[in-house]
N, C-alpha and C positions, 0 to 999 in steps of 0.2 A: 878443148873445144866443146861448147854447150850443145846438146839435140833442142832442135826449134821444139817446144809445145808437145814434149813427149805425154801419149796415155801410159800412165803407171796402175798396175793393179796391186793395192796394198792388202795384202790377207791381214787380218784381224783387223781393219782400221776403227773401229770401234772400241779398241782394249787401249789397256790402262798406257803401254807404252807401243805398241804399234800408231796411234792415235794420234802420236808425238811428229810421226813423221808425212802424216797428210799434210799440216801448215808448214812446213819446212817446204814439201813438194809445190804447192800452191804458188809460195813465193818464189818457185824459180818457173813459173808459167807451167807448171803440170798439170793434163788433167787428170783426175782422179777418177779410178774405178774401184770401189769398197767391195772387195769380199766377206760378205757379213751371213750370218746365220738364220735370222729374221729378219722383221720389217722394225724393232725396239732400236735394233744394233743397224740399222740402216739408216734411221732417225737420225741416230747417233753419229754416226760418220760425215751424213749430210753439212749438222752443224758444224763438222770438223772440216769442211772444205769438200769433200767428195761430190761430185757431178754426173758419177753415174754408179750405179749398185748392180753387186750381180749374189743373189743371195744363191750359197754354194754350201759345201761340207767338205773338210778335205778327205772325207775318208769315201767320199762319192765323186767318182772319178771322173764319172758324165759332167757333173756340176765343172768340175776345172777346167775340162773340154772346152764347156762353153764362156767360162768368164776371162779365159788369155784370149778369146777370137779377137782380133784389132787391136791387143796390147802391143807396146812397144820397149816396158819396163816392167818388171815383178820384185816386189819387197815382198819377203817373205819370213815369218819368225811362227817358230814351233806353237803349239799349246802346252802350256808348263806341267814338266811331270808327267806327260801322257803315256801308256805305254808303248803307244803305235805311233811314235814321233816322228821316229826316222821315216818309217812307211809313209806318212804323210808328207813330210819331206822329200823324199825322194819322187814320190807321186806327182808335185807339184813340180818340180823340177822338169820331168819330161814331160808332164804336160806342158809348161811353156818351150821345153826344145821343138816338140812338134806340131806349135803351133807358128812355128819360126819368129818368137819373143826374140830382142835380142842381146837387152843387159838383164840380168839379175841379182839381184842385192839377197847375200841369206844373213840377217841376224844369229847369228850362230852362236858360243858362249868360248869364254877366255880359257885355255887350258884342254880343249877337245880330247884331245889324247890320252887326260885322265880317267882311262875304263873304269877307272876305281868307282866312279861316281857317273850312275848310269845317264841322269839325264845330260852329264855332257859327253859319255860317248856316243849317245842317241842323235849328236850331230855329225858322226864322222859320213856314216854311209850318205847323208845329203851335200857332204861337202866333194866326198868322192865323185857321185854322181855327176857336180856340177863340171867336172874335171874331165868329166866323157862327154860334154855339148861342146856346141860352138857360140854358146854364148858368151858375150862377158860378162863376167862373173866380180863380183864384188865379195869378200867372206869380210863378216864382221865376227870378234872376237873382245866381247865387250865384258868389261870386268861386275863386280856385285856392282846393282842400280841404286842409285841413291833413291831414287821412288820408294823403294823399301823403306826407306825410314820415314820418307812423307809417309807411308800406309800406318806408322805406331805413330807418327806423331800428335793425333787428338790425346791420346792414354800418358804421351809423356807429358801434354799440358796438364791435361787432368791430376795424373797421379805424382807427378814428377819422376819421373825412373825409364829409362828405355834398359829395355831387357832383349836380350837373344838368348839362345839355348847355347851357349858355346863361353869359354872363358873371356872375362871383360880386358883381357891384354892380348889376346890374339887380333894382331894384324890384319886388316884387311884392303886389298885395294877395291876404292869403287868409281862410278864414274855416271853422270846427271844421264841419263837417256835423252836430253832435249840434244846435248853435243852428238851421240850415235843416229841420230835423225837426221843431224846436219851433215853429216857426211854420208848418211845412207843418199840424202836427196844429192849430194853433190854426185854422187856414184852412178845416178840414175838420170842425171841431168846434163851430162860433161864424161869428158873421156880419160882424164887424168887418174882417177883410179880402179881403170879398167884390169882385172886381172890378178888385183893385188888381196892379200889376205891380210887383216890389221888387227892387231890387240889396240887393243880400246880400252885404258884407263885414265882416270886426273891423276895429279900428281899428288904421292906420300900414299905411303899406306897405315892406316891407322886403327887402334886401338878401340873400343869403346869405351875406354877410360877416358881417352882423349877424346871422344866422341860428346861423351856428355860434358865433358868441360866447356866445349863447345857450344852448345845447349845450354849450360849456365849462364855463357857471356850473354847469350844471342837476348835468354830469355828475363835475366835480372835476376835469376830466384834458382837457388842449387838443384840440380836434375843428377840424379843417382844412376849408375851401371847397376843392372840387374844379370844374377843369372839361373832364370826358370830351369827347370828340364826341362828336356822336348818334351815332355804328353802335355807338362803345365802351361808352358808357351804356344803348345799348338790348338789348344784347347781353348785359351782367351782369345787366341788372333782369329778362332773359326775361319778356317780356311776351308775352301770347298772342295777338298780333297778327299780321295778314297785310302782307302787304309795302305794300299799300296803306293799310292802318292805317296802320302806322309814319311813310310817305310825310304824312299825314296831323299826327300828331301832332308829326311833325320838322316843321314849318311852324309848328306853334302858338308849338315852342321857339325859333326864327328870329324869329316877331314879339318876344316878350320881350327877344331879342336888342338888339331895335332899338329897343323901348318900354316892355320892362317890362309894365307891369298896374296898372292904375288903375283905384283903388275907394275908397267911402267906406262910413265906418258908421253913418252918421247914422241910416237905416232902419231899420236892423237892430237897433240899439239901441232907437227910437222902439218898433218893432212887440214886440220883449222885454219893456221896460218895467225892462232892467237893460244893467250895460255886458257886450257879446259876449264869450266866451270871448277872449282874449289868446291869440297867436303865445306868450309866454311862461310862460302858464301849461299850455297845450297842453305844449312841453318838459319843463316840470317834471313833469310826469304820466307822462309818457315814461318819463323817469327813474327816475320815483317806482316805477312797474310792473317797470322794468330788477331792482333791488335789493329788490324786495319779494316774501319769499317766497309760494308760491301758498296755502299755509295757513296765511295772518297773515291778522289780518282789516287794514282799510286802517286803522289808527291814524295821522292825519299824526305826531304826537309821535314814534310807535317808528319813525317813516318816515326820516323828518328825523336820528333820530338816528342809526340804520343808514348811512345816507347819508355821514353824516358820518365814522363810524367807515371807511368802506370808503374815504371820502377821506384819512384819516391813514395806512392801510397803502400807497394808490399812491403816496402822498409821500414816504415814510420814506425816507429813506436803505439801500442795503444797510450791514454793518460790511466795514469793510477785512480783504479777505487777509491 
Protein backbone atom coordinates (compact mmCIF):
# COMPACT_ATOMS: atom_id res chain seq x y z
CA UNK A 1 0.00 0.00 0.00
CA UNK A 2 1.39 3.45 -1.04
CA UNK A 3 1.76 6.56 2.00
CA UNK A 4 -0.36 9.48 0.42
CA UNK A 5 2.46 12.39 -0.18
CA UNK A 6 4.99 11.32 2.33
CA UNK A 7 7.74 14.12 3.60
CA UNK A 8 11.06 12.29 3.39
CA UNK A 9 14.30 13.70 4.82
CA UNK A 10 17.07 12.56 2.50
CA UNK A 11 20.68 13.12 4.38
CA UNK A 12 23.26 13.90 1.77
CA UNK A 13 20.74 14.66 -1.02
CA UNK A 14 23.16 16.80 -2.64
CA UNK A 15 26.03 13.71 -3.13
CA UNK A 16 26.94 11.86 -5.86
CA UNK A 17 24.49 8.88 -5.07
CA UNK A 18 22.29 9.91 -2.16
CA UNK A 19 21.14 12.54 -5.00
CA UNK A 20 19.90 9.61 -7.04
CA UNK A 21 17.17 8.95 -4.78
CA UNK A 22 15.36 12.59 -4.55
CA UNK A 23 13.97 11.97 -8.37
CA UNK A 24 12.99 8.54 -7.64
CA UNK A 25 11.17 10.12 -4.34
CA UNK A 26 9.68 12.88 -6.47
CA UNK A 27 8.18 10.63 -8.78
CA UNK A 28 6.24 8.78 -6.33
CA UNK A 29 4.62 12.14 -5.06
CA UNK A 30 7.37 12.84 -2.05
CA UNK A 31 8.09 15.70 -0.68
CA UNK A 32 11.50 16.40 -0.05
CA UNK A 33 13.42 17.75 2.75
CA UNK A 34 17.48 17.92 1.95
CA UNK A 35 19.84 17.66 4.74
CA UNK A 36 22.53 19.46 3.41
CA UNK A 37 25.73 21.26 4.90
CA UNK A 38 25.50 24.64 3.28
CA UNK A 39 23.51 26.84 1.06
CA UNK A 40 26.03 25.28 -2.47
CA UNK A 41 24.83 21.68 -1.41
CA UNK A 42 21.20 23.22 -0.92
CA UNK A 43 21.29 24.66 -4.43
CA UNK A 44 22.09 21.61 -5.32
CA UNK A 45 19.43 19.47 -4.08
CA UNK A 46 16.81 22.12 -4.97
CA UNK A 47 17.63 21.22 -8.57
CA UNK A 48 17.39 17.61 -7.72
CA UNK A 49 13.83 18.00 -6.67
CA UNK A 50 13.98 19.03 -2.85
CA UNK A 51 11.28 21.43 -1.63
CA UNK A 52 12.41 22.15 1.63
CA UNK A 53 16.07 22.25 3.15
CA UNK A 54 17.22 21.99 6.43
CA UNK A 55 20.97 22.75 6.70
CA UNK A 56 22.31 20.32 9.48
CA UNK A 57 25.63 18.25 10.44
CA UNK A 58 25.41 14.89 11.61
CA UNK A 59 27.63 15.01 14.19
CA UNK A 60 25.50 18.20 15.60
CA UNK A 61 22.72 16.59 17.33
CA UNK A 62 20.66 19.75 17.76
CA UNK A 63 20.70 20.13 13.96
CA UNK A 64 18.89 16.39 13.52
CA UNK A 65 16.43 17.42 16.32
CA UNK A 66 15.39 19.93 14.19
CA UNK A 67 15.24 18.69 10.56
CA UNK A 68 13.08 15.03 11.45
CA UNK A 69 10.35 17.63 13.05
CA UNK A 70 7.24 16.90 10.63
CA UNK A 71 9.17 13.98 8.82
CA UNK A 72 7.48 11.06 7.92
CA UNK A 73 10.42 9.13 6.12
CA UNK A 74 14.34 9.23 6.69
CA UNK A 75 16.91 8.00 3.79
CA UNK A 76 19.75 7.89 5.26
CA UNK A 77 23.66 6.84 4.02
CA UNK A 78 26.90 7.20 5.97
CA UNK A 79 29.75 9.66 4.87
CA UNK A 80 32.34 7.41 3.14
CA UNK A 81 35.25 6.36 5.18
CA UNK A 82 34.58 8.62 8.19
CA UNK A 83 35.74 7.60 11.28
CA UNK A 84 32.60 8.55 13.35
CA UNK A 85 30.26 6.73 10.97
CA UNK A 86 28.51 4.58 13.11
CA UNK A 87 28.10 7.42 15.81
CA UNK A 88 26.52 9.35 13.09
CA UNK A 89 24.44 6.68 12.18
CA UNK A 90 23.27 5.82 15.13
CA UNK A 91 22.65 9.50 16.19
CA UNK A 92 20.35 9.81 13.26
CA UNK A 93 18.47 7.02 13.92
CA UNK A 94 17.25 7.96 17.34
CA UNK A 95 16.99 11.18 16.43
CA UNK A 96 14.11 10.11 13.91
CA UNK A 97 12.66 7.44 16.72
CA UNK A 98 12.04 10.47 18.96
CA UNK A 99 10.77 12.45 16.84
CA UNK A 100 8.13 9.67 16.21
CA UNK A 101 9.48 9.31 12.08
CA UNK A 102 8.07 6.32 11.10
CA UNK A 103 9.80 4.33 8.03
CA UNK A 104 13.46 4.56 7.71
CA UNK A 105 15.60 3.56 4.84
CA UNK A 106 19.61 3.04 5.90
CA UNK A 107 21.84 2.60 2.67
CA UNK A 108 23.90 0.34 4.49
CA UNK A 109 26.82 -1.81 2.43
CA UNK A 110 26.89 -5.63 1.19
CA UNK A 111 28.64 -7.91 3.66
CA UNK A 112 28.23 -5.80 7.04
CA UNK A 113 29.49 -8.43 9.16
CA UNK A 114 32.81 -8.27 7.42
CA UNK A 115 34.72 -6.57 10.68
CA UNK A 116 37.70 -7.19 8.58
CA UNK A 117 37.04 -4.14 6.65
CA UNK A 118 36.07 -1.17 8.95
CA UNK A 119 34.06 0.98 7.04
CA UNK A 120 31.58 -2.00 6.59
CA UNK A 121 31.51 -2.80 10.04
CA UNK A 122 30.97 0.94 10.91
CA UNK A 123 27.27 -0.10 9.69
CA UNK A 124 26.53 -2.83 12.07
CA UNK A 125 25.87 -0.72 15.43
CA UNK A 126 23.30 1.66 13.00
CA UNK A 127 21.73 -1.34 11.83
CA UNK A 128 21.36 -2.71 15.44
CA UNK A 129 20.05 0.32 16.47
CA UNK A 130 17.35 0.37 13.97
CA UNK A 131 16.42 -2.93 15.56
CA UNK A 132 15.63 -1.29 18.98
CA UNK A 133 12.83 1.52 17.30
CA UNK A 134 9.46 1.06 16.23
CA UNK A 135 10.25 2.15 13.12
CA UNK A 136 10.06 0.52 9.83
CA UNK A 137 12.90 -0.14 8.87
CA UNK A 138 14.31 -0.80 5.38
CA UNK A 139 18.35 -2.00 5.39
CA UNK A 140 19.92 -1.83 2.14
CA UNK A 141 22.91 -3.99 1.42
CA UNK A 142 24.05 -2.63 -1.91
CA UNK A 143 27.05 -4.33 -3.62
CA UNK A 144 30.32 -2.11 -5.25
CA UNK A 145 28.53 1.02 -7.35
CA UNK A 146 28.99 1.17 -10.73
CA UNK A 147 29.13 5.28 -10.33
CA UNK A 148 32.72 4.25 -9.56
CA UNK A 149 33.58 3.55 -12.81
CA UNK A 150 31.46 6.51 -14.29
CA UNK A 151 33.91 8.55 -11.63
CA UNK A 152 37.50 6.95 -13.95
CA UNK A 153 35.67 7.08 -16.94
CA UNK A 154 36.89 10.62 -18.37
CA UNK A 155 40.84 8.94 -17.76
CA UNK A 156 39.65 5.66 -19.54
CA UNK A 157 38.44 7.91 -22.68
CA UNK A 158 41.33 9.97 -22.43
CA UNK A 159 44.03 7.31 -21.64
CA UNK A 160 42.41 4.18 -22.56
CA UNK A 161 43.04 1.98 -19.59
CA UNK A 162 40.74 1.78 -16.39
CA UNK A 163 42.89 0.76 -13.66
CA UNK A 164 42.13 -0.20 -9.90
CA UNK A 165 44.52 -1.18 -7.24
CA UNK A 166 43.64 -4.87 -7.01
CA UNK A 167 44.32 -7.74 -9.66
CA UNK A 168 42.42 -7.34 -13.11
CA UNK A 169 40.74 -10.98 -12.59
CA UNK A 170 39.34 -10.66 -9.36
CA UNK A 171 35.54 -10.69 -9.33
CA UNK A 172 33.52 -8.23 -8.56
CA UNK A 173 29.76 -7.80 -7.84
CA UNK A 174 28.27 -4.29 -8.58
CA UNK A 175 25.28 -2.73 -8.96
CA UNK A 176 23.92 0.99 -10.79
CA UNK A 177 22.76 3.17 -7.64
CA UNK A 178 19.94 4.58 -9.83
CA UNK A 179 18.14 0.75 -9.08
CA UNK A 180 19.04 1.20 -4.95
CA UNK A 181 17.19 4.59 -5.26
CA UNK A 182 14.46 2.83 -6.76
CA UNK A 183 13.79 0.64 -4.18
CA UNK A 184 14.96 3.00 -1.38
CA UNK A 185 11.85 5.27 -2.71
CA UNK A 186 9.70 2.15 -3.04
CA UNK A 187 10.62 1.54 0.91
CA UNK A 188 9.64 4.93 1.84
CA UNK A 189 6.64 5.26 -0.24
CA UNK A 190 4.66 1.75 0.19
CA UNK A 191 4.59 -0.98 2.68
CA UNK A 192 5.82 -3.95 0.87
CA UNK A 193 9.35 -3.70 2.10
CA UNK A 194 8.83 -2.82 5.42
CA UNK A 195 11.25 -4.72 7.74
CA UNK A 196 13.12 -6.36 5.36
CA UNK A 197 17.00 -6.25 5.05
CA UNK A 198 18.14 -6.73 1.04
CA UNK A 199 21.50 -7.43 -0.74
CA UNK A 200 21.40 -5.36 -3.59
CA UNK A 201 23.39 -6.51 -6.57
CA UNK A 202 22.97 -6.98 -10.74
CA UNK A 203 23.51 -9.92 -12.04
CA UNK A 204 27.33 -11.68 -12.80
CA UNK A 205 30.07 -10.76 -10.95
CA UNK A 206 32.98 -9.62 -13.09
CA UNK A 207 36.42 -9.25 -13.67
CA UNK A 208 38.01 -6.07 -14.96
CA UNK A 209 39.36 -8.05 -17.65
CA UNK A 210 36.07 -8.38 -18.62
CA UNK A 211 35.21 -5.07 -17.63
CA UNK A 212 37.38 -3.44 -20.13
CA UNK A 213 36.28 -5.72 -22.90
CA UNK A 214 33.35 -4.08 -22.26
CA UNK A 215 34.65 -0.72 -22.61
CA UNK A 216 36.15 -1.78 -26.01
CA UNK A 217 32.88 -2.82 -27.42
CA UNK A 218 30.95 0.11 -26.06
CA UNK A 219 33.86 2.46 -27.10
CA UNK A 220 35.23 1.12 -30.76
CA UNK A 221 38.96 1.42 -29.80
CA UNK A 222 40.84 -1.28 -27.13
CA UNK A 223 40.58 0.08 -23.40
CA UNK A 224 43.41 -1.87 -21.20
CA UNK A 225 43.05 -3.45 -17.47
CA UNK A 226 45.46 -1.45 -15.53
CA UNK A 227 46.85 -2.43 -12.17
CA UNK A 228 48.37 0.81 -10.26
CA UNK A 229 49.11 0.28 -6.48
CA UNK A 230 47.16 1.89 -4.02
CA UNK A 231 49.51 5.11 -3.37
CA UNK A 232 49.67 5.31 -7.45
CA UNK A 233 45.89 4.93 -7.99
CA UNK A 234 45.07 7.02 -4.91
CA UNK A 235 47.29 9.53 -5.87
CA UNK A 236 45.78 10.18 -9.63
CA UNK A 237 42.07 9.76 -8.49
CA UNK A 238 42.81 12.69 -5.56
CA UNK A 239 40.39 11.61 -3.41
CA UNK A 240 39.55 13.96 -0.59
CA UNK A 241 40.52 11.61 1.86
CA UNK A 242 42.84 11.75 5.13
CA UNK A 243 45.46 9.49 5.40
CA UNK A 244 43.31 7.47 7.57
CA UNK A 245 40.56 7.22 4.96
CA UNK A 246 42.82 6.01 2.58
CA UNK A 247 44.45 3.44 5.26
CA UNK A 248 40.95 2.48 5.34
CA UNK A 249 39.85 1.99 1.82
CA UNK A 250 43.45 0.45 0.80
CA UNK A 251 42.10 -2.61 3.01
CA UNK A 252 38.85 -2.86 1.38
CA UNK A 253 41.03 -3.16 -2.07
CA UNK A 254 43.46 -5.84 -0.25
CA UNK A 255 40.15 -7.94 0.56
CA UNK A 256 39.07 -8.09 -3.24
CA UNK A 257 42.64 -8.94 -3.73
CA UNK A 258 42.21 -11.94 -2.12
CA UNK A 259 38.28 -12.56 -2.53
CA UNK A 260 36.91 -10.45 -4.86
CA UNK A 261 33.11 -9.52 -4.02
CA UNK A 262 30.40 -11.74 -3.83
CA UNK A 263 26.79 -11.03 -4.59
CA UNK A 264 23.57 -12.06 -6.13
CA UNK A 265 20.70 -10.59 -7.80
CA UNK A 266 18.04 -12.39 -7.10
CA UNK A 267 16.64 -9.61 -4.77
CA UNK A 268 17.06 -7.05 -6.45
CA UNK A 269 15.40 -8.25 -9.30
CA UNK A 270 12.47 -9.92 -7.11
CA UNK A 271 12.10 -6.29 -5.21
CA UNK A 272 12.09 -4.44 -9.21
CA UNK A 273 9.93 -6.69 -10.45
CA UNK A 274 12.42 -6.25 -13.77
CA UNK A 275 16.03 -7.45 -14.66
CA UNK A 276 18.60 -4.79 -12.70
CA UNK A 277 20.48 -2.52 -14.73
CA UNK A 278 23.68 -4.55 -16.44
CA UNK A 279 27.42 -3.88 -15.89
CA UNK A 280 26.89 -3.63 -19.67
CA UNK A 281 24.48 -1.65 -20.44
CA UNK A 282 25.72 0.79 -17.57
CA UNK A 283 29.07 1.11 -20.28
CA UNK A 284 27.09 1.68 -23.16
CA UNK A 285 25.53 4.67 -21.61
CA UNK A 286 28.84 5.79 -20.73
CA UNK A 287 29.64 5.90 -24.05
CA UNK A 288 26.59 6.75 -25.43
CA UNK A 289 27.05 10.36 -23.07
CA UNK A 290 30.99 10.30 -24.18
CA UNK A 291 29.79 11.12 -28.13
CA UNK A 292 26.61 12.65 -27.58
CA UNK A 293 26.42 16.04 -28.19
CA UNK A 294 24.87 18.19 -25.01
CA UNK A 295 22.32 19.70 -27.40
CA UNK A 296 20.99 16.32 -29.10
CA UNK A 297 18.24 15.34 -27.50
CA UNK A 298 19.12 11.28 -26.56
CA UNK A 299 17.69 9.66 -29.81
CA UNK A 300 19.41 5.94 -29.45
CA UNK A 301 19.09 5.71 -33.49
CA UNK A 302 21.29 9.15 -34.09
CA UNK A 303 23.15 7.62 -31.01
CA UNK A 304 24.19 4.47 -32.36
CA UNK A 305 24.67 5.97 -35.54
CA UNK A 306 27.31 8.83 -34.35
CA UNK A 307 28.86 6.13 -32.74
CA UNK A 308 29.47 4.32 -35.45
CA UNK A 309 30.61 6.82 -37.66
CA UNK A 310 33.30 8.12 -35.03
CA UNK A 311 34.21 4.26 -35.06
CA UNK A 312 35.02 4.27 -38.89
CA UNK A 313 37.28 7.53 -38.49
CA UNK A 314 39.52 5.79 -35.44
CA UNK A 315 39.83 2.82 -37.80
CA UNK A 316 40.62 4.38 -41.05
CA UNK A 317 43.80 3.92 -42.18
CA UNK A 318 46.05 7.11 -42.69
CA UNK A 319 47.09 7.34 -46.85
CA UNK A 320 50.82 6.73 -47.35
CA UNK A 321 53.43 9.51 -47.65
Amino acid sequence: MRTPSPTVLVVGAAGRVAGLVVPELVGRNARIRALVRDAASAEKARKAGASEIAIGDLRNHQSLEQAVKGIDGVFHIGPAFAADEAAMGVAMVEAAARAGVRKFVFSSVIQPTNTRLENHASKVPVEAALYSTNMEYTILHPANFMQNIAAAWPSVVEHGVFAEPFPKTAKLARVDYRDIAEVAAIALTESRLSYATLELCADGMHSREEVVAMMSEALGRPVSAGEPTFQDWAAKARLPYTDRQLQMLAKVHSHYAKYGLGGNSLTLRAVLGREPRSLRSFIRELALQTYMPPDRPHNNAYAYFLIRRLRCKHHRTKPSS
